[in-house]
C-alpha positions in Angstrom: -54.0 93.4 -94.1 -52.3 95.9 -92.5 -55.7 98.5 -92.4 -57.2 95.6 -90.6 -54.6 95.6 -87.9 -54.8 99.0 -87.6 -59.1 98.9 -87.6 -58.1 96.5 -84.8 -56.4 98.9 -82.7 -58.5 101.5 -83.7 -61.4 100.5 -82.0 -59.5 98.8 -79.0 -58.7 102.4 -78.5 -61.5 104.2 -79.4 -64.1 101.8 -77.6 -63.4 98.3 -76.3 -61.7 99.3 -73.6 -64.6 101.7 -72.2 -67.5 99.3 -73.1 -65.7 96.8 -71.2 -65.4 98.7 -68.6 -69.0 99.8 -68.7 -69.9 95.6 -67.4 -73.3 94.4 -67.7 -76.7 96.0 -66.3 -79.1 94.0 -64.2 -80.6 92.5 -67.3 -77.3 91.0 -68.9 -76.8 93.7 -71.6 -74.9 96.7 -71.8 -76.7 99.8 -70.6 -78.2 101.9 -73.7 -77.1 99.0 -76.1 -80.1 96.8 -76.1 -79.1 93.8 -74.9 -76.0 93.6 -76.9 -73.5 92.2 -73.9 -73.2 88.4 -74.3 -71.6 85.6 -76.4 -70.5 87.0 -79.5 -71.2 85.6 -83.2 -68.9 84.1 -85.1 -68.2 83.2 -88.9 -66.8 80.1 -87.9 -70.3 79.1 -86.5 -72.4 80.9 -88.8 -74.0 83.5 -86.4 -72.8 86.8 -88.5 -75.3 89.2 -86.8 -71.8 90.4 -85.5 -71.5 94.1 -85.8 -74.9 95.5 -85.1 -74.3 97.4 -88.8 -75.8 95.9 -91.9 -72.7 97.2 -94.0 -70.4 95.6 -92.1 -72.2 92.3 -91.2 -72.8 92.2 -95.0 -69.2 91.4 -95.4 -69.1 88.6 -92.6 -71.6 87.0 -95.0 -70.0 87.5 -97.6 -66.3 85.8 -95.8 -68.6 83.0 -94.5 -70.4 81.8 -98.2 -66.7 82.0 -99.6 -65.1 80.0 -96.6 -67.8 77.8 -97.1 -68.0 77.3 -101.3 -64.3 77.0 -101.0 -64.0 74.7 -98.1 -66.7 72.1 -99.8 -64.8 72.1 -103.0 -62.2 70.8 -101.1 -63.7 68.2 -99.4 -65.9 66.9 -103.1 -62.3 67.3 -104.6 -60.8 64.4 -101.9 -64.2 62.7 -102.3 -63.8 62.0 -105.8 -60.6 61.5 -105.8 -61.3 59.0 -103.1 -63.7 57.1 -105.1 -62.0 57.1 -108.4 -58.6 55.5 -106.0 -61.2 52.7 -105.1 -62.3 52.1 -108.3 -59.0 51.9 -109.7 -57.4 50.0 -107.2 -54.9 52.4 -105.8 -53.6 53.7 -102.6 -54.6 53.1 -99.2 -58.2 54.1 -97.5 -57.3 57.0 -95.7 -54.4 58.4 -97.4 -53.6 62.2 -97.5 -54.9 63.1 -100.8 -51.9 65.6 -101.9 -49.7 66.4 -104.9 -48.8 63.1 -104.9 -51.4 61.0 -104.2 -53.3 62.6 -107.1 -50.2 62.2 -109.5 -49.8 58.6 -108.6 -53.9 58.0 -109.5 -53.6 59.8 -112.5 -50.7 57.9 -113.9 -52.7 54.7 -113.3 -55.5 55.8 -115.0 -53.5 57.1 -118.3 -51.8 53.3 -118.0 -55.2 52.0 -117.5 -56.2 53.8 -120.5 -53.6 53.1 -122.9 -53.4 48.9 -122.3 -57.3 49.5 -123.1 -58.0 52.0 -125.8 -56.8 52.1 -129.1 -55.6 55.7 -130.0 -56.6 57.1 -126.3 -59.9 58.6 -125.6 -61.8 60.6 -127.4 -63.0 63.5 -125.6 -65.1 66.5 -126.6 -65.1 69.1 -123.6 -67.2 72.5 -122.8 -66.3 74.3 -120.1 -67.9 75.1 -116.9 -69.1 79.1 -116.9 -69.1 81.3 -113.2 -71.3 84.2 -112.4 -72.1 85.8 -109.9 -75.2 85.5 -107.9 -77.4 88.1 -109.0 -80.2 87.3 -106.3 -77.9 87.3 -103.6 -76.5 90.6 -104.5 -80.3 91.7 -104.4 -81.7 90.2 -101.5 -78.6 91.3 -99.9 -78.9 95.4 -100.7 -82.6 95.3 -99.7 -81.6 94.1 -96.1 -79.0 96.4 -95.7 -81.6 99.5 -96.9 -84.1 97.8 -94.7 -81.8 98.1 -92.2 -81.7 101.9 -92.5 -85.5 101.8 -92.2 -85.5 102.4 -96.3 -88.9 101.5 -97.7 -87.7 98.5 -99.6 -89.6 96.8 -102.0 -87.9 93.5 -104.0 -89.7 92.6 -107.4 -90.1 88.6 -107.4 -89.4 89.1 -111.4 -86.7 89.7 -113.5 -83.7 91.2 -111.7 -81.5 94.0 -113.4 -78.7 95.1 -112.5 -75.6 97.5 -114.1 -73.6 95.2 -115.3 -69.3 95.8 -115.9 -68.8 92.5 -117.7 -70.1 90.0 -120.3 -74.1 90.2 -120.2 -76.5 87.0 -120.9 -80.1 87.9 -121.8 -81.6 91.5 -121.7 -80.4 94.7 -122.1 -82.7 97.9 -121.7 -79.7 99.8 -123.8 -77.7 99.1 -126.2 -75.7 95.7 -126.4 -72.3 95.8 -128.4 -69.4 93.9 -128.6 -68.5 90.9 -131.7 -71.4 88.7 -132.0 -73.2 89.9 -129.0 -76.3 89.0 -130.3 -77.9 85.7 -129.4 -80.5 84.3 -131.5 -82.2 81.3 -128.9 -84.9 79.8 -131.5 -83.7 77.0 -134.3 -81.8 79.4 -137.0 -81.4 78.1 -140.6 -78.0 79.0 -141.9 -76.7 80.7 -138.9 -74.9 83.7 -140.0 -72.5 83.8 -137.1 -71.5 80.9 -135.2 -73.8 78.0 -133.0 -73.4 77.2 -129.9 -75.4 73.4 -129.2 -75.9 71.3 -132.7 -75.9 71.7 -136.4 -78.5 69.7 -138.2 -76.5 70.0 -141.3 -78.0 70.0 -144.8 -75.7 67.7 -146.7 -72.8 66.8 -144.8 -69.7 69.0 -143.7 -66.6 68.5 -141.0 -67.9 68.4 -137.6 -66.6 69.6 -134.4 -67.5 67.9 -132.1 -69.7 64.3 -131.9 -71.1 63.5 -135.0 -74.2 61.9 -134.7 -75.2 59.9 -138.4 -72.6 58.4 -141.0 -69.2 59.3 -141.0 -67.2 59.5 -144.4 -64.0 58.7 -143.1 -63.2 57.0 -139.4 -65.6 57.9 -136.6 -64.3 57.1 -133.1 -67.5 55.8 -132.4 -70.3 53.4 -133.7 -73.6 53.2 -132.2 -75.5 49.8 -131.6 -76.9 50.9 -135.2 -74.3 51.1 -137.3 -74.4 54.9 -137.2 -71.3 56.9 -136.4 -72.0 58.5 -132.2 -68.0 60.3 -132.0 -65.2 62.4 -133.5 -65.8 61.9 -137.3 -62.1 62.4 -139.4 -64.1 62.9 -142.3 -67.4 64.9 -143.2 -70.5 64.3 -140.8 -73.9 63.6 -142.8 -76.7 63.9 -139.7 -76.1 66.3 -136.5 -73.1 67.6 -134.8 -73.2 68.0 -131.8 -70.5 70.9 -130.9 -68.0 71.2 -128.3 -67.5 75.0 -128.9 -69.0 77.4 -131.3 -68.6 76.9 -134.4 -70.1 77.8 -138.1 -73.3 75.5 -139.0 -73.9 74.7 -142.4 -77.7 74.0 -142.1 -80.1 74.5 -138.5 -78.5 75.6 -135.6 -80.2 74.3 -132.4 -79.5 76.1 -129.1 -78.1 79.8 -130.0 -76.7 81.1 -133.0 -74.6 84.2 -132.2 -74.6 87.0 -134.6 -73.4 91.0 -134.8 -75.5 93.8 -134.0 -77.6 95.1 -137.0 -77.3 92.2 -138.7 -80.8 90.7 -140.6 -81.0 87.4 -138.5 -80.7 89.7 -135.1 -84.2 90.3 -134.2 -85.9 92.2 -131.4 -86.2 88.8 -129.7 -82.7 88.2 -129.4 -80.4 88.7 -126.6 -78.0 90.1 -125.9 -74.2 88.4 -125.0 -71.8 91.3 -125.0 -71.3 95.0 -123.3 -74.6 96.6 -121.9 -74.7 99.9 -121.5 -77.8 99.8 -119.4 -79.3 97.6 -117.1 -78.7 93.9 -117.9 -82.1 91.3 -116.9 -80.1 88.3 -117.3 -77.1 87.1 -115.9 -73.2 88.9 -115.7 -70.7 87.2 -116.4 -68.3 89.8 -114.2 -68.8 92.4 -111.6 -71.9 94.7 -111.4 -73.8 97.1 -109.7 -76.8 95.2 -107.2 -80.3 97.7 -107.7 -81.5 99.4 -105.0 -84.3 98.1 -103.4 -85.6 101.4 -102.3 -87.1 104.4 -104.6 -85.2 106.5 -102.0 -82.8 105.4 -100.0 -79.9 107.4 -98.6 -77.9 104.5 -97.6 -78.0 103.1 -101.1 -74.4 104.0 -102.1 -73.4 102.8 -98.7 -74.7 99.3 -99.1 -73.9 98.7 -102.6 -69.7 97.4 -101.8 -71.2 94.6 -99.0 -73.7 93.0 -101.7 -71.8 93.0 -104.6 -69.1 91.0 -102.2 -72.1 88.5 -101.2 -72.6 87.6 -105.0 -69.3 87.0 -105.6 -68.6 85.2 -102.6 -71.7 82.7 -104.3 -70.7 81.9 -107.7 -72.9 79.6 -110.0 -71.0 77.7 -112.1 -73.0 75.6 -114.7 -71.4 72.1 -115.2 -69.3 71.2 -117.8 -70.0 69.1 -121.1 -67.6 66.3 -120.9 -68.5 63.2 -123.3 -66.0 60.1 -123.5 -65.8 57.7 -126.8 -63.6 55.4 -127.2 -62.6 52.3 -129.6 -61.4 49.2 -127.3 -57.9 47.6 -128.8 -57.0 44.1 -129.8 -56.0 42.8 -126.7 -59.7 43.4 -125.5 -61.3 42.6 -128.4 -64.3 40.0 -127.7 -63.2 40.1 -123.9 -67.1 40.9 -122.7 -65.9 41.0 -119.2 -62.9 43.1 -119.3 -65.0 45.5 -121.9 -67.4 45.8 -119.5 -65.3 46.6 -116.4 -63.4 48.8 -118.3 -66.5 50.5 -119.5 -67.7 50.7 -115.6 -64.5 52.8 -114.9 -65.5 55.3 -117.6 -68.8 56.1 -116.3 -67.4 56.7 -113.1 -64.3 58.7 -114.4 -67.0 60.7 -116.2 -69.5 61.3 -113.6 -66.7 62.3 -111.2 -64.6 64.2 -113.9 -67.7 66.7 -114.5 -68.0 67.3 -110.8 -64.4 68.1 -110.4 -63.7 70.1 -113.2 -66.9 71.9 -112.1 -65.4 72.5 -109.0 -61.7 73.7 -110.7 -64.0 76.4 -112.9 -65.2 77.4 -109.2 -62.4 77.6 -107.2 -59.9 79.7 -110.0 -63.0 81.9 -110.1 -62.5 82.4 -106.7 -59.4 82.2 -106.1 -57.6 83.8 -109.2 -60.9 85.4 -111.0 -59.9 83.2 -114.2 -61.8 80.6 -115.5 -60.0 78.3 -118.2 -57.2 80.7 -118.2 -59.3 83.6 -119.1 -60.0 86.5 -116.5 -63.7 86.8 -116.1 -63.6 88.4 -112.6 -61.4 91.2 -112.4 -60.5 91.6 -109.1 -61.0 88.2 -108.4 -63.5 87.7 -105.5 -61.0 87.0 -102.7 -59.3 90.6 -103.7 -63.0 92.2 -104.1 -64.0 91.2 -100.8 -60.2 91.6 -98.5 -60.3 95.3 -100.6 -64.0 96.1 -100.0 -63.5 95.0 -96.2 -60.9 96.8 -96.3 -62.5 100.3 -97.4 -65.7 99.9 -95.0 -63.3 98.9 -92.0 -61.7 102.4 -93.0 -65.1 104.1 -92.7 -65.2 102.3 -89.1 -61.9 104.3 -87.7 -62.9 107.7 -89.6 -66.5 107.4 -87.6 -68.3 106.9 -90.7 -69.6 103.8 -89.6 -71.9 103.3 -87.1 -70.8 100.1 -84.9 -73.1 99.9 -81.6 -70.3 100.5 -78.5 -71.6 96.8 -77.6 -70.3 94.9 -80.1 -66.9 96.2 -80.3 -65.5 93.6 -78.5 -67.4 91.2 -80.9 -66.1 93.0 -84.0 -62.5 92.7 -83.5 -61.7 89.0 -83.4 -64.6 89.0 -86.3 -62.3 91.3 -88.2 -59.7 88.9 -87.5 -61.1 85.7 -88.2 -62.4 87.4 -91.4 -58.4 88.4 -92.3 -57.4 85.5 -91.8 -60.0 83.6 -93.9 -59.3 85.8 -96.8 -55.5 86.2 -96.5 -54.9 82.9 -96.0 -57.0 81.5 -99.5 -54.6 81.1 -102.1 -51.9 79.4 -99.6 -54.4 77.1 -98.0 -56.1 75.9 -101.6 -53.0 75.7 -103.5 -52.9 72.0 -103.2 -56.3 71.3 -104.0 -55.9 73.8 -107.3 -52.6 72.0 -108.6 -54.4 68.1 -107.6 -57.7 69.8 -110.0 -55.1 70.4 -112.6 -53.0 67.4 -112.8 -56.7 65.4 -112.6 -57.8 67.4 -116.0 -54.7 66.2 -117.6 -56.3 62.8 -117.8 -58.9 64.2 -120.4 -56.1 66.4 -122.2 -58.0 69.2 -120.7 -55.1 72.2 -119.4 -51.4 72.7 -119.8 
């Protein structure tokens, strides 16, 4: 924050002042500036051809797709929460949705729940997973090399890039790491662990939903007599996993293996440490290719489109399945079954969106995603510190901002610090209202 202020007064000194003074020629632009005297853009409006520099612009992108994936999870969060306070018959249309509000919603639904359910639901969870956008990043280097009249080139293919973190497909090098091999195909007697289901030969505990005949209580019977939930005894059929876990029989989805060993074929990919270039996605920070065989402003643009990918997370949705036995006091009660049922759709179908959206916003925010760092700095401290080293390059004359758009670029830089400074403070309450709302499927602390 405080290199911003003093990249503020920097070029107040070095050129606002003087350009200002220069006022407009006869055609409404700045002499020798082409054209560049008029309204400025703005992030606030979306017009981020601010700076007349690709580097720097590249940032103002960057501020403006975080502003605007953090301001929408916002507004889906009060949505939801909106909808769900309908459904369940609580609070008043219009209410703030705070700390509070939130609390007072889930506590109905957990009383809702329990007068309902015998044993409370049954919930098998997988979490939501962030990267960052790869294409952005990629799209975004070859404008800024285009921009230095590079001769750029963008393959439509496969995209690789130098990846720091966890990558998820190929690597050109070596892959390492435990288990970083992925075996994708239907593997019989999965040496490592599976991620999807086990089509298990005989029967065996499952984790997960266990879809055949239970030996002991399943939490769940299908309209044919078959067991469709959390089995307490040993699962005879599939199971369908809520985590990895060992597979006693075929593994459907991936079966993840170590290096070297016989079931890790050339086919496989990889899911650990590359140290190459990575043609799938990173789960981390990484390196955007150049667009350009050779470009000298390659290094230069690198900082701006790396923060553009991480300012545009993917998050994949969560796996969130609900079972549940009704108790007495519902028992052949077809309507009050069926409302209650209702509610559970819609607790679902709004549950995956927002704890989609929580995986998105601690990304964002924090860099953690279920508690576990995955972007390290987190992409509000990438971006603030990478703005921070390119506004630096500004005041040293390293960076070539056209004397036109200085008076643009200063309340840009602010706006932009303010944005980014202000994140954590101004999302707190929507972070702590996504946490108490996962408490309702046992999900957090």
């Amino acid at each position: 924050m405080n290199t911003i202020k003093h990249m503020f007064l920097g070029l107040m000194i070095a050129g606002v002042g003087s350009t200002m003074a220069a006022g407009c020629g006869e055609d409404g632009g700045l002499p020798g500036t082409d054209n560049l005297c008029g309204p400025c853009g703005s992030i606030a409006t979306g017009q981020l051809s601010i700076a007349g520099n690709a580097q720097l612009d590249g940032f103002f992108n960057a501020v403006y797709s975080f502003n605007g994936a953090t301001g929408k999870i916002k507004s889906d969060f009060d949505a939801d929460i909106r909808v769900l306070a309908e459904v369940w018959g609580y609070g008043e249309a219009g209410a703030e949705i705070d700390a509070a509000f939130v609390d007072g919603l889930v506590a109905k639904i957990k009383t809702d729940i329990a007068a309902s359910v015998d044993g409370g639901l049954t919930v098998n969870y997988v979490p939501a997973s962030c990267q960052a956008n790869v294409n952005v990043a990629v799209q975004a280097q070859a404008s800024c090399e285009a921009s230095a009249e590079c001769d750029v080139e963008v393959d439509p293919g496969e995209v690789s890039v130098a990846c720091e973190g966890t990558c998820s497909g190929s690597c050109s090098g070596s892959c390492s790491g435990e288990a970083s091999c992925a075996v994708k195909t239907p593997t019989l007697n999965c040496e490592g662990t599976c991620e999807g289901a086990c089509e298990i030969d005989g029967s065996a505990t499952c984790e997960g939903t266990c879809r055949g005949t239970c030996t002991g209580e399943c939490s769940l019977i299908n309209a044919d007599g078959d067991c469709a939930g959390e089995c307490a005894g040993d699962c005879e059929g599939t199971c369908e996993l809520t985590a990895k876990a060992q597979c006693n029989g075929t593994c459907h989805g991936t079966c993840y293996v170590d290096q070297g060993s016989a079931q890790c074929t050339a086919e496989a990919e990889c899911a650990g440490s590359c140290d190459a270039e990575c043609g799938g996605s990173c789960e981390g920070s990484f390196t955007p290719p150049s667009a350009s065989a050779d470009c000298d402003a390659t290094a230069d643009c690198e900082a701006q489109a790396s923060a553009q990918a991480s300012a545009n997370l993917e998050c994949t949705p969560p796996q969130l399945d609900i079972s549940f036995t009704f108790n007495a006091d519902l028992d052949g009660d077809g309507a009050a079954q069926a409302a209650f049922t209702a509610k559970m759709t819609e607790l679902r179908v709004r549950g995956v969106a927002i704890l989609q959206g929580m995986a998105k916003l601690s990304a964002l925010i924090t860099g953690e995603v279920e508690g576990e760092v995955v972007f390290n700095p987190a992409p509000v401290a990438q971006i603030l510190g990478e703005l921070n080293a390119v506004i630096d390059a500004g005041v040293s004359g390293d960076l070539d901002i056209p004397a036109g758009r200085l008076p643009c670029v200063v309340p840009a830089l602010k706006e932009a610090a303010n944005i980014m400074g202000g994140a954590a403070g101004e999302f707190s309450t929507t972070i702590e209202g996504q946490v108490k709302f996962a408490s309702v499927f046992g999900i957090g602390g």
